[in-house]
C-alpha positions in Angstrom: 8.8 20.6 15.5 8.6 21.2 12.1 8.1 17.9 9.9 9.0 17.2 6.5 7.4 14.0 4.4 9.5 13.7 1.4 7.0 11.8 -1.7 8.7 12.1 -4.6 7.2 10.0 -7.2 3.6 10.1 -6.4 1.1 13.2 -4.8 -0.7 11.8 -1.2 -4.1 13.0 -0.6 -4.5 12.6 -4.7 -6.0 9.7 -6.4 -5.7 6.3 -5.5 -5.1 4.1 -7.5 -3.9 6.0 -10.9 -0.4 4.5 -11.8 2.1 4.9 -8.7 -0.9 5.9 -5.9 -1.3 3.1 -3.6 -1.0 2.3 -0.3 1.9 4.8 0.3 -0.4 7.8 -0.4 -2.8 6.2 2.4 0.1 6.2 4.7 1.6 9.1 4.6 -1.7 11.6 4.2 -2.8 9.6 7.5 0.5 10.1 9.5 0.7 13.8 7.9 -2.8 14.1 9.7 -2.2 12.9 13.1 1.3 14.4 13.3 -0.6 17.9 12.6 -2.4 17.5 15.4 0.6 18.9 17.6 3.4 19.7 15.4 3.9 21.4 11.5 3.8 19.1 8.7 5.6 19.8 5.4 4.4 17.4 2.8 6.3 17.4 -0.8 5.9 16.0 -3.9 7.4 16.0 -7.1 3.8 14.9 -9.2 1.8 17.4 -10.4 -1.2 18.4 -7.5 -3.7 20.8 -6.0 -1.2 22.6 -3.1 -3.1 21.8 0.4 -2.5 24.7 2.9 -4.2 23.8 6.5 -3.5 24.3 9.6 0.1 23.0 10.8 -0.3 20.9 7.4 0.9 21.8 4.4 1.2 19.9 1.0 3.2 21.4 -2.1 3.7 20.0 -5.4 7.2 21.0 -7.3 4.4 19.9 -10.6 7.7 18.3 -12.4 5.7 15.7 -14.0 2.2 14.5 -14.1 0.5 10.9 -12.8 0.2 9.2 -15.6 4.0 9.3 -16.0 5.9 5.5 -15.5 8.5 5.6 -12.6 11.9 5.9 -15.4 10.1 9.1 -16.7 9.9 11.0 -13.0 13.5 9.8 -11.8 15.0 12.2 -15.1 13.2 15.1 -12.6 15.3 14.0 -9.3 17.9 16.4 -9.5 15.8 19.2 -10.0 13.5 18.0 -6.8 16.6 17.8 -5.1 17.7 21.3 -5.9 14.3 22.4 -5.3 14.4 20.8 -1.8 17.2 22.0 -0.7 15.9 25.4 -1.0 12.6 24.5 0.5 14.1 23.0 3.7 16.3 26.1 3.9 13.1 28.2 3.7 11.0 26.3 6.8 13.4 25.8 9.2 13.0 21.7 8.8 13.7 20.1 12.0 13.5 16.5 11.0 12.9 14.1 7.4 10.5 11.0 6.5 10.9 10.1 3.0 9.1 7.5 1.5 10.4 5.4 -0.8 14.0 4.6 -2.4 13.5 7.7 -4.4 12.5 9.6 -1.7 15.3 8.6 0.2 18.0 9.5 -2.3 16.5 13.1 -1.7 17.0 12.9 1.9 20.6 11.7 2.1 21.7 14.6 0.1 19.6 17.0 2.4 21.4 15.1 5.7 25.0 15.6 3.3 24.7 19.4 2.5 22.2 20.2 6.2 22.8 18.0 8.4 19.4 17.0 8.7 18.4 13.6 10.3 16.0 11.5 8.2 13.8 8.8 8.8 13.1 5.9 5.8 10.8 4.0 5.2 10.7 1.8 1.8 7.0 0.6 1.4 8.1 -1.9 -1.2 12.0 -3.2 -2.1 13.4 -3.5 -4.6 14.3 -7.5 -3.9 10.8 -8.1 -4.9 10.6 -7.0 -8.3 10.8 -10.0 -10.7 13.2 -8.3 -12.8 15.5 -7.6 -10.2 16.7 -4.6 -10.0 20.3 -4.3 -8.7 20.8 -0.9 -9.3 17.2 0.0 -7.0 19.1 -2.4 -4.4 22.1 -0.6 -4.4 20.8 2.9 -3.9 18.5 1.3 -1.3 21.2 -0.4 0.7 23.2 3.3 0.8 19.9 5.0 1.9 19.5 2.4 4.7 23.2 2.7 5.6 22.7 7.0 5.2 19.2 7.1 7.6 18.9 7.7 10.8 15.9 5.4 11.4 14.3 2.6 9.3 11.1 1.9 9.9 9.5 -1.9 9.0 5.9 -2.2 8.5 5.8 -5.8 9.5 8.0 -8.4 11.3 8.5 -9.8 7.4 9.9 -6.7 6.6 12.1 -6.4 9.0 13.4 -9.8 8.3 14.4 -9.0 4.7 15.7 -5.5 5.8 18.6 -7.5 8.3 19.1 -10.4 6.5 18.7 -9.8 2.6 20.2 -5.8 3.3 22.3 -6.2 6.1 20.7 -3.1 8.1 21.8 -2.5 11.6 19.1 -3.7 13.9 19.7 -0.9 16.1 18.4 1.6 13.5 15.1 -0.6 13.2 11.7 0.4 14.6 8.9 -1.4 13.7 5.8 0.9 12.9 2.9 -0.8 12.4 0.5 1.2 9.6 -2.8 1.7 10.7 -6.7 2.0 9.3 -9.1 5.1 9.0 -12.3 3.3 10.7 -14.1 6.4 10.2 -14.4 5.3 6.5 -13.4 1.3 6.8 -16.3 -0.1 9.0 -19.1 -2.4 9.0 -22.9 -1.6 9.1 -25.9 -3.7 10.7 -28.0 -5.2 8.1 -26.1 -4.2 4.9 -26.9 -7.1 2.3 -23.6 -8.8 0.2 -23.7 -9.8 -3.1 -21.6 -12.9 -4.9 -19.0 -10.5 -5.6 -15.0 -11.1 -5.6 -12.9 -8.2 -5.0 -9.3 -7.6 -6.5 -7.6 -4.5 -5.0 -4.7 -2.9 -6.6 -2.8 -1.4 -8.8 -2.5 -3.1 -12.2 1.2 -4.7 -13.0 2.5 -8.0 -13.3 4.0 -7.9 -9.6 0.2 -7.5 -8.5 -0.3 -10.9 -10.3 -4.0 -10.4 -11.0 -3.9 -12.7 -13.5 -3.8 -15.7 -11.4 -7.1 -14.7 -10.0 -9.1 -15.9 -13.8 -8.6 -19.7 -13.9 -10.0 -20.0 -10.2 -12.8 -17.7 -11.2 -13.8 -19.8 -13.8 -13.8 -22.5 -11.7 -16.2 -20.9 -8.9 -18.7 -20.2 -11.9 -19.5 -23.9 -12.6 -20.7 -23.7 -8.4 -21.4 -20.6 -7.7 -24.5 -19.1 -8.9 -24.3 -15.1 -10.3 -20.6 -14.4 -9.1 -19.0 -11.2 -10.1 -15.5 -10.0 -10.2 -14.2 -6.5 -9.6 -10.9 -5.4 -10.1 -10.1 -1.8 -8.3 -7.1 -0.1 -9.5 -5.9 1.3 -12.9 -2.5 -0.5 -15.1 0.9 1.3 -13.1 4.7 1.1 -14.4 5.9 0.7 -17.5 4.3 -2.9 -18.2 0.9 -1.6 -16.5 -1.2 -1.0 -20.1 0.4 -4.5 -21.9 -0.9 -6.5 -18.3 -3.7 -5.5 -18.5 -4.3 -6.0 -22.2 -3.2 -9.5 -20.9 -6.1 -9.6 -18.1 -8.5 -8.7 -20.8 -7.8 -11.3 -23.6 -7.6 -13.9 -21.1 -11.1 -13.0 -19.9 -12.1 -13.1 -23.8 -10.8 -16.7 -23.8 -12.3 -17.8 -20.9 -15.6 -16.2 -21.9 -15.7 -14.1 -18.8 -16.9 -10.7 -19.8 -20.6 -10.2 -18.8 -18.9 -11.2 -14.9 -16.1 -9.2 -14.8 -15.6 -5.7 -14.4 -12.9 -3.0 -14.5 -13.1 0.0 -11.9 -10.4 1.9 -11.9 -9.5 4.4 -9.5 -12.0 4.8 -6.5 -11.8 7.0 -3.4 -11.7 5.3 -0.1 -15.1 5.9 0.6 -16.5 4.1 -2.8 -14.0 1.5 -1.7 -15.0 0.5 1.6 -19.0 0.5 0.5 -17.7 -1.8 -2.1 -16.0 -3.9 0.6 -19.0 -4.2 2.9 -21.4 -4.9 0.0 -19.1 -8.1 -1.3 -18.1 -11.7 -0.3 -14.2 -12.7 -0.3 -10.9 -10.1 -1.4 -8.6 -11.9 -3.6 -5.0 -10.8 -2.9 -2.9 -12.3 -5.4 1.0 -9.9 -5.0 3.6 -12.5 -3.5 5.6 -9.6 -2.2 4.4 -6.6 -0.3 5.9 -5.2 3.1 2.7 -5.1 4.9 -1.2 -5.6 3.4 -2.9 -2.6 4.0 -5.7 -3.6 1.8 -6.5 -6.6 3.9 -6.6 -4.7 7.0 -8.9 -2.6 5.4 -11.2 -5.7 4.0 -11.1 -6.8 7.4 -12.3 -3.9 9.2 -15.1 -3.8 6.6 -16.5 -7.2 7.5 -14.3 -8.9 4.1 -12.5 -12.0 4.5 -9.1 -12.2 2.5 -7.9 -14.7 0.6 -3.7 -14.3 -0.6 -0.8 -16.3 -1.6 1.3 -13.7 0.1 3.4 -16.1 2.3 4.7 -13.0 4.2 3.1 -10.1 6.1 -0.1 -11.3 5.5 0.5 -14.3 7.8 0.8 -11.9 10.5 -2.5 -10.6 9.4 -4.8 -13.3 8.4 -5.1 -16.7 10.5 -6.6 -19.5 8.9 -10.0 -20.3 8.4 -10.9 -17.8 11.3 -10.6 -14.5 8.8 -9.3 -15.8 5.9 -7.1 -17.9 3.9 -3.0 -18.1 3.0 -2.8 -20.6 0.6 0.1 -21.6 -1.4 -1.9 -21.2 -5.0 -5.2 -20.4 -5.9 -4.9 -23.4 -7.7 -5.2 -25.2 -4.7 -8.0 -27.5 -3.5 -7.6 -25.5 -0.4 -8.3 -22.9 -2.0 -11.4 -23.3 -4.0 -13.3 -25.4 -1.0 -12.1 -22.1 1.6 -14.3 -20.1 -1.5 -17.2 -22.4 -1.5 -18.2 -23.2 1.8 -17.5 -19.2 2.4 -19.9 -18.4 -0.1 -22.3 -21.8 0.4 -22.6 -21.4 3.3 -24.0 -18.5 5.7 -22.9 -19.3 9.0 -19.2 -19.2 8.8 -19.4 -16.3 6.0 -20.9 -14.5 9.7 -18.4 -15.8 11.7 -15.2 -14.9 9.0 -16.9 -11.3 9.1 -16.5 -10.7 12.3 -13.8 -12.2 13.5 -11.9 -10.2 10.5 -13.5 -6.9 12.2 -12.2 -8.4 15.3 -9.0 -9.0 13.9 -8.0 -5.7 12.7 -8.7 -3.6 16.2 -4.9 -3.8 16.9 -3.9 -1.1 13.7 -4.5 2.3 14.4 -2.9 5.6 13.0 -2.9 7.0 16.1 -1.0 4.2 17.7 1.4 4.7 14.7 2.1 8.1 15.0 2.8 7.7 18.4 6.0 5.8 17.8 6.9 7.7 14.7 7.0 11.1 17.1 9.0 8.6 19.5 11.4 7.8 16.7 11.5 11.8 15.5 12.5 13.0 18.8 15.4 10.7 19.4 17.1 11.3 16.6 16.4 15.2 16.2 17.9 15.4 20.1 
Protein backbone atom coordinates (compact mmCIF):
# COMPACT_ATOMS: atom_id res chain seq x y z
CA UNK A 1 0.00 0.00 0.00
CA UNK A 2 1.37 3.08 -0.75
CA UNK A 3 0.88 5.74 2.20
CA UNK A 4 0.72 9.32 2.01
CA UNK A 5 1.23 11.71 5.44
CA UNK A 6 0.12 15.11 4.35
CA UNK A 7 2.27 17.95 7.03
CA UNK A 8 1.66 21.02 5.67
CA UNK A 9 2.76 23.65 8.01
CA UNK A 10 5.69 22.07 9.72
CA UNK A 11 8.72 19.45 8.42
CA UNK A 12 8.64 15.89 10.76
CA UNK A 13 11.90 14.46 11.49
CA UNK A 14 13.18 18.37 11.70
CA UNK A 15 13.63 20.34 14.74
CA UNK A 16 11.60 20.23 17.62
CA UNK A 17 10.69 22.72 19.08
CA UNK A 18 11.43 25.82 16.57
CA UNK A 19 8.03 27.68 16.06
CA UNK A 20 5.18 25.16 14.79
CA UNK A 21 7.50 21.64 15.60
CA UNK A 22 5.93 19.90 18.47
CA UNK A 23 4.37 17.01 19.31
CA UNK A 24 2.84 16.42 15.78
CA UNK A 25 6.36 16.05 14.19
CA UNK A 26 7.00 13.26 17.00
CA UNK A 27 3.83 11.63 15.82
CA UNK A 28 3.87 11.44 12.50
CA UNK A 29 7.97 10.63 11.95
CA UNK A 30 7.04 7.65 14.49
CA UNK A 31 3.94 6.25 12.67
CA UNK A 32 5.82 7.05 9.18
CA UNK A 33 8.47 4.57 10.77
CA UNK A 34 6.52 1.72 11.80
CA UNK A 35 4.14 1.94 8.84
CA UNK A 36 7.57 1.48 6.68
CA UNK A 37 8.08 -1.51 8.09
CA UNK A 38 5.64 -3.33 5.61
CA UNK A 39 4.23 -0.77 3.39
CA UNK A 40 5.58 2.75 1.27
CA UNK A 41 5.37 5.79 3.06
CA UNK A 42 5.12 9.24 1.39
CA UNK A 43 5.77 12.00 3.83
CA UNK A 44 5.10 15.77 2.52
CA UNK A 45 5.58 18.94 3.71
CA UNK A 46 5.25 22.31 2.69
CA UNK A 47 8.37 23.91 5.21
CA UNK A 48 11.58 24.05 3.90
CA UNK A 49 13.75 20.53 4.80
CA UNK A 50 16.55 18.05 4.07
CA UNK A 51 14.46 15.46 1.50
CA UNK A 52 14.73 11.91 3.38
CA UNK A 53 14.86 8.95 0.76
CA UNK A 54 14.97 5.40 2.70
CA UNK A 55 13.74 2.46 2.19
CA UNK A 56 9.72 2.33 1.72
CA UNK A 57 10.02 5.93 3.47
CA UNK A 58 10.25 8.81 1.81
CA UNK A 59 10.02 12.55 3.03
CA UNK A 60 9.88 15.62 0.44
CA UNK A 61 9.74 19.15 1.15
CA UNK A 62 7.65 21.46 -1.55
CA UNK A 63 10.50 24.33 0.41
CA UNK A 64 7.45 27.05 0.05
CA UNK A 65 8.46 28.68 3.23
CA UNK A 66 10.88 28.30 5.91
CA UNK A 67 10.33 27.48 9.99
CA UNK A 68 10.63 30.45 11.34
CA UNK A 69 7.51 31.62 9.39
CA UNK A 70 4.10 32.23 11.77
CA UNK A 71 1.16 29.94 10.76
CA UNK A 72 -0.82 33.25 8.55
CA UNK A 73 2.47 33.48 6.56
CA UNK A 74 2.49 29.49 5.37
CA UNK A 75 -1.46 29.28 4.75
CA UNK A 76 -0.73 32.27 1.63
CA UNK A 77 1.37 28.91 0.15
CA UNK A 78 -1.82 26.42 0.41
CA UNK A 79 -2.79 26.64 -2.99
CA UNK A 80 0.35 26.13 -4.45
CA UNK A 81 0.85 22.85 -2.03
CA UNK A 82 -2.36 21.88 -3.16
CA UNK A 83 -1.41 22.12 -6.84
CA UNK A 84 1.75 20.66 -6.06
CA UNK A 85 0.04 17.62 -4.41
CA UNK A 86 -2.16 16.94 -6.75
CA UNK A 87 0.60 16.23 -9.05
CA UNK A 88 2.53 14.29 -6.57
CA UNK A 89 -0.27 11.88 -5.70
CA UNK A 90 -0.80 11.47 -9.48
CA UNK A 91 2.91 10.57 -9.81
CA UNK A 92 3.03 7.60 -6.84
CA UNK A 93 0.13 5.90 -7.29
CA UNK A 94 -1.25 6.99 -3.61
CA UNK A 95 -3.51 4.48 -2.29
CA UNK A 96 -4.66 6.13 0.85
CA UNK A 97 -4.27 9.88 2.87
CA UNK A 98 -3.35 10.92 6.66
CA UNK A 99 -3.13 14.60 6.94
CA UNK A 100 -2.35 16.13 9.96
CA UNK A 101 -3.78 19.10 11.03
CA UNK A 102 -6.77 21.53 9.82
CA UNK A 103 -4.40 22.67 7.20
CA UNK A 104 -3.44 19.47 6.23
CA UNK A 105 -6.81 18.46 5.93
CA UNK A 106 -7.95 21.17 3.58
CA UNK A 107 -5.25 19.55 1.24
CA UNK A 108 -6.79 16.29 1.46
CA UNK A 109 -10.44 17.02 0.80
CA UNK A 110 -9.51 18.56 -2.48
CA UNK A 111 -7.23 15.45 -3.32
CA UNK A 112 -10.52 12.99 -2.25
CA UNK A 113 -12.73 15.96 -4.62
CA UNK A 114 -10.56 15.82 -7.80
CA UNK A 115 -9.09 11.70 -7.06
CA UNK A 116 -11.13 10.14 -5.21
CA UNK A 117 -8.82 9.32 -2.67
CA UNK A 118 -9.89 8.34 0.93
CA UNK A 119 -8.22 10.26 3.71
CA UNK A 120 -7.79 9.87 7.22
CA UNK A 121 -7.66 13.18 9.76
CA UNK A 122 -6.33 13.71 12.50
CA UNK A 123 -6.38 17.37 14.15
CA UNK A 124 -3.62 17.31 17.00
CA UNK A 125 -4.96 20.54 18.39
CA UNK A 126 -8.65 22.42 17.58
CA UNK A 127 -9.34 25.17 16.94
CA UNK A 128 -12.04 25.45 20.09
CA UNK A 129 -9.10 25.84 22.12
CA UNK A 130 -7.53 28.88 21.04
CA UNK A 131 -8.30 31.78 23.30
CA UNK A 132 -9.05 33.97 20.53
CA UNK A 133 -11.43 31.80 19.00
CA UNK A 134 -11.19 31.17 15.83
CA UNK A 135 -14.39 30.56 13.92
CA UNK A 136 -13.16 30.56 10.72
CA UNK A 137 -10.30 27.46 11.82
CA UNK A 138 -13.68 25.87 13.18
CA UNK A 139 -15.48 26.08 10.16
CA UNK A 140 -12.92 24.65 7.86
CA UNK A 141 -12.35 22.01 10.62
CA UNK A 142 -16.01 20.99 10.87
CA UNK A 143 -16.04 20.46 6.73
CA UNK A 144 -12.80 18.42 6.96
CA UNK A 145 -14.41 16.19 9.61
CA UNK A 146 -17.61 16.03 7.63
CA UNK A 147 -15.18 15.46 4.09
CA UNK A 148 -12.78 12.44 5.98
CA UNK A 149 -13.16 9.17 5.82
CA UNK A 150 -11.83 8.44 9.35
CA UNK A 151 -11.09 10.78 12.39
CA UNK A 152 -8.83 9.70 14.63
CA UNK A 153 -8.94 11.02 18.63
CA UNK A 154 -5.86 10.84 20.61
CA UNK A 155 -7.69 10.64 23.87
CA UNK A 156 -11.22 9.80 25.20
CA UNK A 157 -11.26 14.01 25.87
CA UNK A 158 -10.79 14.42 22.34
CA UNK A 159 -13.21 12.42 21.29
CA UNK A 160 -15.60 14.10 23.56
CA UNK A 161 -15.16 17.55 22.03
CA UNK A 162 -15.00 16.02 18.42
CA UNK A 163 -19.04 14.60 18.99
CA UNK A 164 -20.29 17.01 21.16
CA UNK A 165 -18.57 20.62 20.43
CA UNK A 166 -18.29 19.36 16.25
CA UNK A 167 -20.99 17.18 15.92
CA UNK A 168 -18.74 14.27 14.12
CA UNK A 169 -20.45 11.10 13.39
CA UNK A 170 -19.29 8.62 15.90
CA UNK A 171 -19.15 6.02 13.39
CA UNK A 172 -16.19 7.76 11.58
CA UNK A 173 -14.30 7.86 15.07
CA UNK A 174 -11.32 5.58 16.02
CA UNK A 175 -9.50 6.28 18.87
CA UNK A 176 -5.63 5.95 18.27
CA UNK A 177 -3.79 6.22 21.20
CA UNK A 178 -0.03 8.04 20.36
CA UNK A 179 2.65 6.22 21.61
CA UNK A 180 6.47 6.67 23.17
CA UNK A 181 10.00 5.93 21.61
CA UNK A 182 11.49 4.02 24.90
CA UNK A 183 14.56 3.44 22.97
CA UNK A 184 15.27 7.15 23.82
CA UNK A 185 12.59 7.95 26.78
CA UNK A 186 13.83 5.50 29.63
CA UNK A 187 15.16 5.48 32.97
CA UNK A 188 18.76 4.46 34.14
CA UNK A 189 19.95 2.74 37.54
CA UNK A 190 21.68 5.11 39.61
CA UNK A 191 21.41 8.37 37.61
CA UNK A 192 21.51 11.27 40.33
CA UNK A 193 18.44 14.29 39.97
CA UNK A 194 19.02 17.68 40.56
CA UNK A 195 16.35 20.43 42.07
CA UNK A 196 15.40 21.09 38.74
CA UNK A 197 11.72 22.05 37.27
CA UNK A 198 11.08 21.29 33.75
CA UNK A 199 8.67 23.30 31.37
CA UNK A 200 8.26 21.61 28.04
CA UNK A 201 6.95 23.37 25.03
CA UNK A 202 6.55 25.49 22.60
CA UNK A 203 6.43 29.20 23.66
CA UNK A 204 2.84 30.99 23.19
CA UNK A 205 0.32 32.22 25.38
CA UNK A 206 -1.95 28.94 24.89
CA UNK A 207 1.17 27.07 26.50
CA UNK A 208 0.61 29.41 29.57
CA UNK A 209 4.12 29.29 30.86
CA UNK A 210 3.74 32.18 32.57
CA UNK A 211 1.71 30.73 35.32
CA UNK A 212 4.58 28.52 36.14
CA UNK A 213 6.79 32.03 37.92
CA UNK A 214 4.70 33.07 40.98
CA UNK A 215 4.75 29.33 42.20
CA UNK A 216 8.44 29.17 41.49
CA UNK A 217 9.03 31.99 43.59
CA UNK A 218 7.20 30.50 46.10
CA UNK A 219 9.21 27.04 46.08
CA UNK A 220 12.46 29.29 46.45
CA UNK A 221 11.74 30.51 49.95
CA UNK A 222 11.66 26.17 50.80
CA UNK A 223 13.45 24.77 48.51
CA UNK A 224 17.15 24.93 48.56
CA UNK A 225 19.12 25.51 44.90
CA UNK A 226 15.97 24.94 42.60
CA UNK A 227 16.30 25.55 38.89
CA UNK A 228 13.89 26.09 36.15
CA UNK A 229 14.19 25.11 32.49
CA UNK A 230 12.00 26.01 29.91
CA UNK A 231 12.48 23.74 26.61
CA UNK A 232 10.98 25.09 23.55
CA UNK A 233 11.53 28.33 21.41
CA UNK A 234 8.46 31.42 21.16
CA UNK A 235 5.75 29.81 18.13
CA UNK A 236 2.83 31.82 16.34
CA UNK A 237 2.47 35.15 15.85
CA UNK A 238 2.41 36.23 19.69
CA UNK A 239 5.41 33.73 20.35
CA UNK A 240 8.47 36.60 20.50
CA UNK A 241 6.04 39.30 22.62
CA UNK A 242 5.30 36.06 25.31
CA UNK A 243 8.09 35.49 25.82
CA UNK A 244 9.48 39.06 26.21
CA UNK A 245 6.55 38.74 28.82
CA UNK A 246 8.17 35.48 30.58
CA UNK A 247 11.46 37.37 30.71
CA UNK A 248 10.40 40.76 32.36
CA UNK A 249 8.40 38.93 34.79
CA UNK A 250 11.46 36.88 35.82
CA UNK A 251 13.26 40.45 36.03
CA UNK A 252 10.58 41.48 38.55
CA UNK A 253 10.64 38.66 40.43
CA UNK A 254 14.42 38.59 40.56
CA UNK A 255 14.57 35.18 39.07
CA UNK A 256 17.39 35.22 36.63
CA UNK A 257 20.44 33.41 38.06
CA UNK A 258 17.54 30.16 38.47
CA UNK A 259 16.02 30.27 35.40
CA UNK A 260 17.08 29.22 32.15
CA UNK A 261 16.01 29.34 28.47
CA UNK A 262 16.82 26.17 26.16
CA UNK A 263 15.42 26.32 23.18
CA UNK A 264 15.09 23.63 20.78
CA UNK A 265 16.53 20.24 21.95
CA UNK A 266 16.54 16.80 20.24
CA UNK A 267 14.85 14.08 21.87
CA UNK A 268 17.73 12.62 23.07
CA UNK A 269 19.02 15.94 25.05
CA UNK A 270 15.49 15.94 26.15
CA UNK A 271 14.99 12.72 27.82
CA UNK A 272 18.67 13.06 29.68
CA UNK A 273 17.27 16.22 30.85
CA UNK A 274 14.14 14.43 32.09
CA UNK A 275 15.88 11.66 34.01
CA UNK A 276 18.44 14.16 35.50
CA UNK A 277 15.38 16.48 37.03
CA UNK A 278 12.68 16.52 39.74
CA UNK A 279 8.85 17.48 38.71
CA UNK A 280 7.53 18.66 34.78
CA UNK A 281 5.43 21.57 35.01
CA UNK A 282 2.59 21.38 32.43
CA UNK A 283 0.81 24.48 32.40
CA UNK A 284 -1.48 24.39 28.48
CA UNK A 285 -5.34 24.05 29.63
CA UNK A 286 -6.08 22.56 26.18
CA UNK A 287 -4.21 19.90 24.38
CA UNK A 288 -5.78 16.58 22.73
CA UNK A 289 -3.53 14.22 24.32
CA UNK A 290 -0.02 15.00 26.59
CA UNK A 291 2.61 13.49 24.81
CA UNK A 292 5.14 15.27 26.91
CA UNK A 293 3.96 13.69 30.06
CA UNK A 294 4.01 10.33 28.70
CA UNK A 295 7.33 11.02 27.90
CA UNK A 296 8.35 12.45 31.56
CA UNK A 297 6.79 9.49 32.78
CA UNK A 298 8.58 6.94 30.99
CA UNK A 299 11.76 8.83 31.98
CA UNK A 300 11.19 8.43 35.71
CA UNK A 301 9.54 12.45 35.86
CA UNK A 302 6.47 13.08 37.77
CA UNK A 303 3.96 15.75 36.08
CA UNK A 304 2.36 18.23 37.51
CA UNK A 305 -0.66 20.12 35.03
CA UNK A 306 -3.76 22.11 35.22
CA UNK A 307 -4.88 20.32 32.05
CA UNK A 308 -8.32 19.10 33.38
CA UNK A 309 -8.59 16.95 30.15
CA UNK A 310 -6.42 14.26 28.65
CA UNK A 311 -4.08 14.40 31.15
CA UNK A 312 -6.55 12.91 33.63
CA UNK A 313 -6.49 9.93 31.64
CA UNK A 314 -2.77 10.05 32.06
CA UNK A 315 -1.73 11.10 35.49
CA UNK A 316 -3.62 9.72 38.67
CA UNK A 317 -3.13 11.59 41.75
CA UNK A 318 -0.49 11.48 44.08
CA UNK A 319 0.63 8.00 42.53
CA UNK A 320 2.53 9.87 39.32
CA UNK A 321 1.62 13.16 39.59
CA UNK A 322 -0.63 15.89 40.21
CA UNK A 323 -4.02 17.61 38.30
CA UNK A 324 -4.59 20.49 40.11
CA UNK A 325 -6.96 23.21 39.43
CA UNK A 326 -4.10 26.18 39.69
CA UNK A 327 -0.70 26.21 40.55
CA UNK A 328 -1.84 28.65 42.86
CA UNK A 329 -3.20 26.00 44.88
CA UNK A 330 -2.19 24.84 48.28
CA UNK A 331 -2.41 21.54 46.67
CA UNK A 332 -0.24 22.40 44.61
CA UNK A 333 2.72 23.79 46.25
CA UNK A 334 2.58 20.93 49.30
CA UNK A 335 2.37 18.02 46.01
CA UNK A 336 5.97 20.13 45.15
CA UNK A 337 7.41 19.96 48.55
CA UNK A 338 7.01 16.82 50.03
CA UNK A 339 8.08 15.58 46.21
CA UNK A 340 11.11 17.31 46.52
CA UNK A 341 11.47 17.02 50.59
CA UNK A 342 11.07 14.11 50.72
CA UNK A 343 12.94 10.97 49.07
CA UNK A 344 10.79 8.24 49.52
CA UNK A 345 7.77 9.05 47.65
CA UNK A 346 9.96 11.12 44.95
CA UNK A 347 11.05 6.94 44.38
CA UNK A 348 7.81 5.78 44.50
CA UNK A 349 6.22 8.79 41.97
CA UNK A 350 9.21 7.63 39.65
CA UNK A 351 8.31 4.53 39.20
CA UNK A 352 5.04 4.25 39.28
CA UNK A 353 5.11 7.07 36.37
CA UNK A 354 7.47 4.47 34.42
CA UNK A 355 4.89 1.99 35.36
CA UNK A 356 2.32 4.12 34.20
CA UNK A 357 3.25 4.81 30.80
CA UNK A 358 3.78 0.88 29.56
CA UNK A 359 0.27 1.01 27.96
CA UNK A 360 1.49 3.66 24.81
CA UNK A 361 3.36 2.15 22.26
CA UNK A 362 3.85 3.13 18.43
CA UNK A 363 3.65 -0.11 17.57
CA UNK A 364 0.31 -0.66 19.21
CA UNK A 365 -0.70 2.64 17.32
CA UNK A 366 0.17 1.77 14.05
CA UNK A 367 -1.53 -1.32 14.38
CA UNK A 368 -4.93 0.31 14.40
CA UNK A 369 -4.03 3.02 12.01
CA UNK A 370 -3.18 0.04 9.21
CA UNK A 371 -6.66 -1.30 10.60
CA UNK A 372 -8.31 1.96 9.94
CA UNK A 373 -6.27 2.34 6.32
CA UNK A 374 -7.52 -0.87 5.04
CA UNK A 375 -11.15 -0.38 5.68
CA UNK A 376 -11.56 2.56 4.12
CA UNK A 377 -9.15 1.91 1.03
CA UNK A 378 -11.41 -1.57 0.47
Amino acid sequence: MNILQISFHTAPMNSLGVNDGGGLNVYVEAISKELAKDHTVHVITGEKAKNINKKNLKLTSFNLFSNQENIHEKKKYLDEFINQTLQYVQEHNIHVIHAHYWLSGLVAMKIKETNKIPFVFTSHSLGIFLQENNLERISYEKQIFNAADKVTASSKYEKDNLLNRYSVNPLNIENVTPGINDKIFKTYRGEKKKNRILSVGRIQKQKGQLQILDLFKNLQYRINNLELFFVGGPSGIDGEAYLTKIKNKIEDLQLEDNIQFLGSLSQKKLAKLMRNSKLLVHSAEHETFGLVAVEAHRSGLPVISINQGPFKEIITNHKDGLITQSFESVQAYDFIIKLFENSNFESELAENAVQSSAEFNWELATKDLKKIYKDIVI
